[in-house]
C-alpha positions as CSV (number, residue, x, y, z in Angstrom):
1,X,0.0,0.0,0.0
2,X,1.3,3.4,-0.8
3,X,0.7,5.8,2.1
4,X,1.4,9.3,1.9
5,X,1.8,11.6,5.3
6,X,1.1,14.9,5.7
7,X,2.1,16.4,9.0
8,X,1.6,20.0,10.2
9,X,4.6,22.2,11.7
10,X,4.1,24.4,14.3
11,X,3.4,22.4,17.3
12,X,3.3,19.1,15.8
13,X,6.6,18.2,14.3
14,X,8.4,21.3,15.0
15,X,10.1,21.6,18.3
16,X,8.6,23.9,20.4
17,X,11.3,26.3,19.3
18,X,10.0,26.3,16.2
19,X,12.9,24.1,15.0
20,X,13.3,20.2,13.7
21,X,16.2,18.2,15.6
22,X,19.1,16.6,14.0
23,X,17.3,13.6,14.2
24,X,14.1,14.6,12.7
25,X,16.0,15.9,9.6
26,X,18.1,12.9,9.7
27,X,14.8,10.5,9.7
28,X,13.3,13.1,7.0
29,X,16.4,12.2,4.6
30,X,16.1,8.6,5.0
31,X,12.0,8.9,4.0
32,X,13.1,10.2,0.9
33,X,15.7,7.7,-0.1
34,X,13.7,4.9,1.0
35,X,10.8,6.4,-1.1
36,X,8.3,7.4,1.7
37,X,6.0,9.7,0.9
38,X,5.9,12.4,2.9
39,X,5.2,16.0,3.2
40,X,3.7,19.0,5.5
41,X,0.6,20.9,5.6
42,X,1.1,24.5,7.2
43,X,-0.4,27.6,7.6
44,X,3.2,29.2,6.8
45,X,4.2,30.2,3.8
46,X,6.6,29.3,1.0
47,X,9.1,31.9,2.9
48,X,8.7,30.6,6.1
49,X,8.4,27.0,5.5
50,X,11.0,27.0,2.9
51,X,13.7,28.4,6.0
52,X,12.4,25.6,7.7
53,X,12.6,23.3,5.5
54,X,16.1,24.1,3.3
55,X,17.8,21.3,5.2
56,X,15.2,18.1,4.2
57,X,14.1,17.0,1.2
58,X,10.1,16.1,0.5
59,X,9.0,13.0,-1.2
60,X,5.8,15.5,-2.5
61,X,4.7,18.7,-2.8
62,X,3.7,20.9,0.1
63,X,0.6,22.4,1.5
64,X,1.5,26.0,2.2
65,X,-1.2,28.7,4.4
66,X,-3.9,26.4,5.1
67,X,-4.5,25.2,1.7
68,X,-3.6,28.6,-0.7
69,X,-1.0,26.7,-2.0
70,X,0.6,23.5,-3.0
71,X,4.1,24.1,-3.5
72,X,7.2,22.0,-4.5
73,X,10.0,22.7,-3.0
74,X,12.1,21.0,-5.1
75,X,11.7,22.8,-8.2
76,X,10.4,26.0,-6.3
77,X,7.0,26.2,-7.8
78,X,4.0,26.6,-7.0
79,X,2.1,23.7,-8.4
80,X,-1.5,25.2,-7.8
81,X,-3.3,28.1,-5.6
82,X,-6.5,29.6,-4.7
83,X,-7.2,33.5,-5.3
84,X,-9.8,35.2,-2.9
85,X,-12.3,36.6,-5.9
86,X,-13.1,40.1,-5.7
87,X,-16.3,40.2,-4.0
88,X,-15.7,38.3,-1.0
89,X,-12.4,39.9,-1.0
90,X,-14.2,43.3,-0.1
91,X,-17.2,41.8,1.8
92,X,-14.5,40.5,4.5
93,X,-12.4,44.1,4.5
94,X,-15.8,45.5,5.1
95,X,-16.3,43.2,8.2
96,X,-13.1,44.3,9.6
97,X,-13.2,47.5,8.7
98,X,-16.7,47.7,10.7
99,X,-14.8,46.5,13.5
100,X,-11.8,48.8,13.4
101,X,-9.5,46.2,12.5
102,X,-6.8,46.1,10.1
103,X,-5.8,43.0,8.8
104,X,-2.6,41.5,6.9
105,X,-3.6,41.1,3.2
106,X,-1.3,37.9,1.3
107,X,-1.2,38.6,-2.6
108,X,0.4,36.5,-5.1
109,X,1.4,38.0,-8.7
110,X,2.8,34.7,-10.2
111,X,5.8,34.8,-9.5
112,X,6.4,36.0,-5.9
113,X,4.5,36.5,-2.7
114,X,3.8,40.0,-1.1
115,X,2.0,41.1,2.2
116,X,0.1,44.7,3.0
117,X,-1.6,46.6,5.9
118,X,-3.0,49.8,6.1
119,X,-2.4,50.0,10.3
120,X,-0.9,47.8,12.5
121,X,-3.4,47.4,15.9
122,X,-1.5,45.2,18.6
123,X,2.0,43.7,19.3
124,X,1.3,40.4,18.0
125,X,0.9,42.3,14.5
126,X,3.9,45.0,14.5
127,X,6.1,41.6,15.6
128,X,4.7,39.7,12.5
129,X,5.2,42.8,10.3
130,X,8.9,43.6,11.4
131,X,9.7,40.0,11.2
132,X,8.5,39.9,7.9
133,X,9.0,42.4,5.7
134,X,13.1,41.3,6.5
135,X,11.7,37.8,4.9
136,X,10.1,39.1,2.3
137,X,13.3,41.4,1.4
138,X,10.8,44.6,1.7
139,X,7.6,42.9,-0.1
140,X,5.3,44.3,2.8
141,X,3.9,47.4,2.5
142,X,2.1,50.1,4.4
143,X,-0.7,51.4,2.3
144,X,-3.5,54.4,2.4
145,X,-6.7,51.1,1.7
146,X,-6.7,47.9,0.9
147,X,-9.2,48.0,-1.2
148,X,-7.2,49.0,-4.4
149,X,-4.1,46.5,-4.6
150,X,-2.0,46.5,-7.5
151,X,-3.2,45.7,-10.4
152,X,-1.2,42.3,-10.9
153,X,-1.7,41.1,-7.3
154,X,-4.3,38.7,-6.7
155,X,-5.4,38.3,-2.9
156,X,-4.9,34.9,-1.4
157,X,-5.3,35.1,2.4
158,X,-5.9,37.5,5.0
159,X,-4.4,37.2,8.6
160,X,-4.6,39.1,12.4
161,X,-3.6,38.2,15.9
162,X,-4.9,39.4,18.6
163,X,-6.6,38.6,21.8
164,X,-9.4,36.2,21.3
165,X,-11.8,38.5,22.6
166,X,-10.8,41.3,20.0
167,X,-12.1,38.8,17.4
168,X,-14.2,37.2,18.5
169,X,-17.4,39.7,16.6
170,X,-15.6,39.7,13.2
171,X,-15.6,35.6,13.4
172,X,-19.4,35.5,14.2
173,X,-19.9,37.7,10.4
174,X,-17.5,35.6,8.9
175,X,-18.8,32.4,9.4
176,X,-21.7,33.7,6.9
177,X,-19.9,35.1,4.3
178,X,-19.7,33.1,1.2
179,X,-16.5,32.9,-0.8
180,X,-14.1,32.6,2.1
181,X,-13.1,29.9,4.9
182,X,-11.3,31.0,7.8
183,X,-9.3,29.4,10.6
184,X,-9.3,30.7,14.3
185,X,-7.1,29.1,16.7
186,X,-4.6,30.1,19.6
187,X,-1.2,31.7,18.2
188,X,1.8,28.9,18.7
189,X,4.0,31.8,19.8
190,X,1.9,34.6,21.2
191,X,-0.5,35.1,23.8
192,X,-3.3,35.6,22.0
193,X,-5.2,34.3,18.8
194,X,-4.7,33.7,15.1
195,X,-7.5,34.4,12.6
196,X,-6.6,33.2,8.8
197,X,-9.1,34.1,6.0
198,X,-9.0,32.6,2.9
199,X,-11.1,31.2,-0.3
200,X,-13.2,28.8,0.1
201,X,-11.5,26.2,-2.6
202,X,-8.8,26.6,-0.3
203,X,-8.1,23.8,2.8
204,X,-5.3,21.9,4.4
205,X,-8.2,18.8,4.0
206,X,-8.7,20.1,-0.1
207,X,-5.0,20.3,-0.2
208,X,-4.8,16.7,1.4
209,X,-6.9,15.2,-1.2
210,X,-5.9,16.8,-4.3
211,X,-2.3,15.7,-3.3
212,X,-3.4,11.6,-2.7
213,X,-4.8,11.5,-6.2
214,X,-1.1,13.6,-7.2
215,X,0.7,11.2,-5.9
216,X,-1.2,8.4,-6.7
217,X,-1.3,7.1,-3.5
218,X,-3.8,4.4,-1.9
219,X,-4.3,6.3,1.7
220,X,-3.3,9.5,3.4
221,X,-2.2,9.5,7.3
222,X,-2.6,13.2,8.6
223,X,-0.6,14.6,11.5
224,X,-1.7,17.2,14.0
225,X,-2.3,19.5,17.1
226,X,-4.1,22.7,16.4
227,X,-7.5,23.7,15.5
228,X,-6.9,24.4,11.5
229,X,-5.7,20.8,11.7
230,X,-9.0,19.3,12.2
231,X,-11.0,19.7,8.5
232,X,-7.3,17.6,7.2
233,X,-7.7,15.1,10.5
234,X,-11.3,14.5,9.1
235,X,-10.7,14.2,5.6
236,X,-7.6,11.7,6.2
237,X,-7.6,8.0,6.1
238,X,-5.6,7.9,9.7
239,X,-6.0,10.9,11.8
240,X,-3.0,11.5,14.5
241,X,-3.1,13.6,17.1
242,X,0.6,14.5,19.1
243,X,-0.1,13.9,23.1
244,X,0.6,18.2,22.9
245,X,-2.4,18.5,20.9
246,X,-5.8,20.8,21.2
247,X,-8.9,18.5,23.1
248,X,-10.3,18.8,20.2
249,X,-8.0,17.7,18.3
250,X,-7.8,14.4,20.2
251,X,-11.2,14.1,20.1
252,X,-11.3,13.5,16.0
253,X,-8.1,11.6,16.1
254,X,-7.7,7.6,15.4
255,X,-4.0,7.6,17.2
256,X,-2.1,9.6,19.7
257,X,1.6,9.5,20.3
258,X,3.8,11.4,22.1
259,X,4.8,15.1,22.3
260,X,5.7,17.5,19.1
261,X,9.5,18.1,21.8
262,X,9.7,14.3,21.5
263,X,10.2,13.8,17.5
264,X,7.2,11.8,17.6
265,X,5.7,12.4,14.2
266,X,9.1,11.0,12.6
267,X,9.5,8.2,14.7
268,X,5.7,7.3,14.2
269,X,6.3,6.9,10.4
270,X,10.3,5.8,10.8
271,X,8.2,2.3,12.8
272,X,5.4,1.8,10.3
273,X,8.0,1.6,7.2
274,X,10.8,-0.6,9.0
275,X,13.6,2.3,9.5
276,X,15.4,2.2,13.0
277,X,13.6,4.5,15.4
């Protein structure tokens, strides 16, 4: 049988450091020679995930911001995406604009990603954007509205942290806007929340699917601890939770091993295909 996993990153097999051990990598290489297919679903970015990633090769693509993308690293392409179309685009500036809340805009012109803001309303978001824009080698922007990108950039996601409560009304008026899903979750590395808007083609459980029938392979075994982990958890043959993991992430999981700080996820796979743990 030809499985494929998908694991998340932040909090599942990343360190909680944000960083994959020597042995992970080391187990990571070894899955690729030995032809296991494997990969990760996150709601980082090419930029981001690519960092993290420079050091280990992937069997098959990867799922990139919850599902806007399906990426391979190894040619450094993207392989498919999912554009926000124009009029739920403005419907969800609306909601936050009603709520005096400016949002992180992701746009995509073919070729390279860029990020823009109008204002930037709490730590959380003047962190993101300083640690960013150095990423993005100056690619986010501070602009007058939102509502008139470039011409040749096509919205793909939307982002804020923030304390839950903060959020909490726009969620409520998103949940009924057509056009767009959203994930809402606690931050990994701040103290508040994470609210990610996207289309709603786009999903780390779409993103699993489409890539099983890509890589041609008979099941799919899904890996992870947050709350945007639970539509791929669902849609997965085998769902696995990491003993770090969300309640409700358990809750919809078939197996639960040990901790994210414990290498768990490669070790997991490293047993079902016969490498030395």
């Amino acid at each position: 049988m030809k499985t494929l996993y998908v694991t998340d990153l932040d909090g599942t097999l990343l360190h909680s450091d944000a960083s994959l051990s020597e042995y992970e990598t080391a187990k990571i290489k070894q899955f690729y020679e030995k032809g296991v297919l494997f990969t990760v679903a996150t709601a980082r970015s090419m930029i981001t995930g690519g960092q993290l990633l420079k050091n280990v090769p992937l069997s098959a693509p990867a799922v990139l911001m919850n599902g806007v993308f399906i990426y391979d690293f190894t040619d450094n392409r993207v392989i498919k995406y999912c554009k926000i179309k124009n009029a739920p685009y403005k419907n969800t500036l609306d909601i936050f604009k009603k709520h005096s809340l400016h949002p992180n805009v992701f746009s995509f012109d073919g070729e390279k990603l860029s990020i823009w803001c109008s204002d930037i309303d709490t730590p959380a978001m003047q962190w993101f954007f300083e640690t960013r824009k150095k990423m993005l080698d100056g690619r986010f922007y501070k602009i007058e509205s939102l509502y008139e990108l470039p011409e040749n950039q096509n919205p793909v996601y939307f982002n804020f942290f923030a304390p839950k409560e903060m959020l909490l009304p726009a969620v409520e008026e998103l949940e009924n806007t057509q056009g767009v899903n959203f994930a809402f979750y606690p931050d990994s590395y701040t103290d508040g929340w994470l609210i990610e808007i996207f289309a709603d083609t786009a999903s780390k459980a779409n993103a699993v699917n489409f890539l099983k029938e890509y890589a041609n392979a008979d099941e799919t075994v899904a890996f992870g601890d947050n709350l945007n982990d639970i539509p791929m958890l669902r849609t997965a043959d085998r769902a696995v939770a990491v003993n770090n993991a969300a309640p409700q992430v358990k809750a919809v999981a078939d197996i639960i091993i040990g901790e994210n700080n414990g290498d768990s996820v490669v070790k997991f796979i490293a047993d079902e295909n016969g490498i030395e743990i």
